[in-house]
C-alpha positions, 0 to 999 in steps of 0.5 A: 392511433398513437402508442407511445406518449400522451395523446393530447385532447379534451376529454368529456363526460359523454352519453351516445343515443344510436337509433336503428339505422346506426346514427350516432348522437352524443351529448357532453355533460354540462355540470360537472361535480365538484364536492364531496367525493366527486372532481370531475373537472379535474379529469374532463371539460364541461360540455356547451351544447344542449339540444334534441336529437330526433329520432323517428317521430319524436325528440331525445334529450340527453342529460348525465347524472348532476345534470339533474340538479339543473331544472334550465337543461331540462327547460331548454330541452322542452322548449326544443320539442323534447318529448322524452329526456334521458339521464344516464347517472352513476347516483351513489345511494348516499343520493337516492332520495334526491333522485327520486324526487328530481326524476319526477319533478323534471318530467313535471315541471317540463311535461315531458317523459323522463328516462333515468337510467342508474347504475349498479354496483359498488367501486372503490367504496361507493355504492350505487342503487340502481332503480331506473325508471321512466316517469310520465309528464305527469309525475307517475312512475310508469315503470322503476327497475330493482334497487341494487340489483341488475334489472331490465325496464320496458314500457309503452309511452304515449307521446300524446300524454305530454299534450294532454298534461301540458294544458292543466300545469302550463309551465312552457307556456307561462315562461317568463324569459325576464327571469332568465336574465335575473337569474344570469344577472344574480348568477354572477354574485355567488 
């Protein structure tokens, strides 16, 4: 490794999943903040891919922080067999309440368990409120950590929850692709 110089590269916003046999999985953040106080792109490039990683008898996705706020990630990761999507996030408490609402409606929307992990703490003026918790395909809220304190969260899942839900509000199964294309079409107007 270099010591002198710039190391030239590209530089992602990344989360890494390690199962218990030592495979390493990563997942590069797709949308990258650019408002308020937040310039991601200045410092790192957009990631491309989306995909599940599996790990024993189910799927992991991972999605980070704004990620959140883009029900398509989400969808497409349902479509690949996602049992579980797991959002690692530096949510300011400026942000809370929409968190606690988009934590829920993904796992909803997409009958699958959502894992939100939020950090703690407070740097260079931000604060950040913590509250992570797993939410089932249903919208309960199986388990929520502290807020603004460091905490630990376990919970059991059933991975046949998402089978037994996924029948009453059947949104993979009423996809309509067609609206995808105007979206991609309209998307470009803005």
């Amino acid at each position: 490794m270099p010591t002198k110089g710039n190391l030239k590269g590209i530089i992602y916003n990344s989360s890494v999943l390690i199962d218990e046999g030592g495979d390493i999985y990563s997942y590069n953040k797709i949308f990258l903040p650019t408002h308020s106080i937040f310039d991601e792109k200045r410092y790192f490039r957009c990631g491309q891919e989306i995909s599940c990683f599996e790990i024993g008898r189910f799927k992991i996705g991972l999605t980070i922080c704004y990620d959140i706020y883009f029900p398509e990630i989400y969808r497409i990761l349902a479509l690949e067999g996602a049992d579980i999507v797991a959002c690692i996030s530096a949510s300011p408490s400026t942000r809370q309440d929409y968190f606690e609402v988009l934590t829920k409606a993904r796992a909803i929307e997409n009958g699958i368990f959502h894992i939100f992990v939020n950090r703690i703490g407070t740097e260079d003026g931000l604060q950040f409120w913590g509250g992570s918790r797993i939410v089932s395909p249903n919208g309960d809220l199986l388990v929520k950590g502290k807020y603004y304190d460091e905490d630990l969260v376990v919970s059991t899942i059933d991975l046949d929850d998402s089978e037994k839900v996924r029948p009453f509000i059947p949104t993979i199964r009423d996809l309509r692709p067609e609206i995808v294309d105007l979206l991609r079409e309209r998307s470009h107007k803005v």
